[in-house]
C-alpha positions as CSV (number, residue, x, y, z in Angstrom):
1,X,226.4,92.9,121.4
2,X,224.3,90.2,123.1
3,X,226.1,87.2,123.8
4,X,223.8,85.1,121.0
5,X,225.0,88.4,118.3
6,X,226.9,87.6,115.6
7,X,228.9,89.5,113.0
8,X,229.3,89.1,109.4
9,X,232.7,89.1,107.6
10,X,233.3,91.1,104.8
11,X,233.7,89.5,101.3
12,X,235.1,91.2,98.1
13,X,232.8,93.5,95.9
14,X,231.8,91.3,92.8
15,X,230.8,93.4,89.5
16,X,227.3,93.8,88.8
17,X,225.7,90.8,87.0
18,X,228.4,88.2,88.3
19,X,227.0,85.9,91.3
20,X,229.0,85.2,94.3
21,X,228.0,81.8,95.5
22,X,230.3,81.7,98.1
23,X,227.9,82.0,101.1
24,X,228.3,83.8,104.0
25,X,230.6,83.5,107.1
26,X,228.9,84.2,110.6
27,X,231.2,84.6,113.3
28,X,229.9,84.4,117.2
29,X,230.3,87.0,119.8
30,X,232.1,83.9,121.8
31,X,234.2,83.4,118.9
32,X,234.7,87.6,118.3
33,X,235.7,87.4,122.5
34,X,238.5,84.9,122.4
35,X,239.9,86.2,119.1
36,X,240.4,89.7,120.6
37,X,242.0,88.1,123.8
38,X,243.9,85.9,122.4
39,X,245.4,89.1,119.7
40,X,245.8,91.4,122.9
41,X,247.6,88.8,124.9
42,X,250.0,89.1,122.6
43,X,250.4,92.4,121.9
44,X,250.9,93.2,125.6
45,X,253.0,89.7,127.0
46,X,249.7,88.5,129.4
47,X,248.1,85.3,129.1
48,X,244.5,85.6,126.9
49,X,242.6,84.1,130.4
50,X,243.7,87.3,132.3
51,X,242.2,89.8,129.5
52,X,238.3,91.0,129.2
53,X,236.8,92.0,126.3
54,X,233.8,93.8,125.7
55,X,232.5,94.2,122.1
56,X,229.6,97.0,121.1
57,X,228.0,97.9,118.1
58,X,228.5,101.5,116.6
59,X,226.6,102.9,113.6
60,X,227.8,99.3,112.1
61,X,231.1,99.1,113.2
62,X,232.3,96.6,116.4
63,X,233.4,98.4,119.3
64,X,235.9,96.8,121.5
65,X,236.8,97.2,125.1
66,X,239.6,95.5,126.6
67,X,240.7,95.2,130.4
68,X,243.7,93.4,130.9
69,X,247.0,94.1,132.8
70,X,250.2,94.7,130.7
71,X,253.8,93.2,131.5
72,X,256.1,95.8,132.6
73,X,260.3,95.2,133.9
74,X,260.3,95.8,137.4
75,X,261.2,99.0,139.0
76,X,264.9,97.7,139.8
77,X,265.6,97.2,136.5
78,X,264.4,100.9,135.6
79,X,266.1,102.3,137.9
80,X,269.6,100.7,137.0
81,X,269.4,103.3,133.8
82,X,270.6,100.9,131.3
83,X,268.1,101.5,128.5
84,X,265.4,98.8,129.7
85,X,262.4,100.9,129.2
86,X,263.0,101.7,125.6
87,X,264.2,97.8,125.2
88,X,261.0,96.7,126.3
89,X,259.1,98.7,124.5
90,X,258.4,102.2,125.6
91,X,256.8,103.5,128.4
92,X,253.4,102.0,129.4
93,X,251.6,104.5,127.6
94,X,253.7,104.0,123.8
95,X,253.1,100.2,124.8
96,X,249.3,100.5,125.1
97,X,248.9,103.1,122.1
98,X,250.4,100.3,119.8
99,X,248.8,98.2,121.2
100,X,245.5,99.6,120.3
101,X,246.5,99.6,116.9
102,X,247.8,95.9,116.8
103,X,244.2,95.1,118.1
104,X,242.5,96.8,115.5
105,X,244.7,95.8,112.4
106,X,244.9,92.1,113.7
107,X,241.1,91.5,114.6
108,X,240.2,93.1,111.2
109,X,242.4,90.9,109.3
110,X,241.8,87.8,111.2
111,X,237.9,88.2,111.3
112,X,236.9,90.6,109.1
113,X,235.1,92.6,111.0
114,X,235.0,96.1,110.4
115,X,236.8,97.7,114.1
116,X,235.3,101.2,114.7
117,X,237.6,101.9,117.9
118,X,239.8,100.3,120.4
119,X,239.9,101.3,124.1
120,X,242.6,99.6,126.1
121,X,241.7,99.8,129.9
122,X,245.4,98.2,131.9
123,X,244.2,97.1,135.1
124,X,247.3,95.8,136.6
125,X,250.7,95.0,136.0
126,X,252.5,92.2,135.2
127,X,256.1,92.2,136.8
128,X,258.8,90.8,134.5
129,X,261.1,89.0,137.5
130,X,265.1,89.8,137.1
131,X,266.8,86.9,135.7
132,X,270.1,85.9,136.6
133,X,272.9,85.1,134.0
134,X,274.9,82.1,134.7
């Protein structure tokens, strides 16, 4: 999408013969952006300002592209064989795989917008610092 493209939100099917008055809703490729940060910053513990998004446009349906590093425990902690990896969350694979579908179901409900597919490019990781119990 160019950044001046904009998408249209989907609005409920009226029967034939009834009028829908209720306009229509334009939401900016800005807008699209920070909304798919903000929903991928949560699904993955990172802050929205460190996640990239790239939308696209495919036979209709928005395309997304995100690059953003995911939060992981440190390798201390995974090696101490307590259970951590499946406490937070899987391994980094499960994480982002759910992730893509959080994205999806999220930016479609929150926009509208009809989500063709979801690629979730982790450039980094974010180390989740031991904390000590006092």
């Amino acid at each position: 999408m160019t950044p001046a493209a904009t998408t249209v939100a989907a609005r409920p099917v009226t029967a034939p013969g009834v009028t829908n008055d209720r306009g229509r809703n334009r939401i900016t490729s800005k807008a699209l952006n920070r909304v798919v940060a903000a929903v991928t910053a949560d699904a993955l513990g990172v802050k929205a300002s460190r996640v990239g998004v790239d939308l696209a446009d495919e036979k209709g349906l928005l395309v997304l592209t995100v690059t953003t590093p995911i939060r992981v425990v440190s390798l201390a902690r995974v090696h101490g064989g307590d259970g951590v990896v499946g406490r937070s969350g899987g391994s980094i694979v499960d994480r982002a795989a759910r992730a893509q579908e959080v994205i999806r179901d999220r930016v479609n409900e929150i926009t509208g917008s009809a989500i063709g597919r979801v690629t979730v490019r982790l450039s980094g990781a974010d180390i989740q610092e031991e904390e000590r119990v006092r």
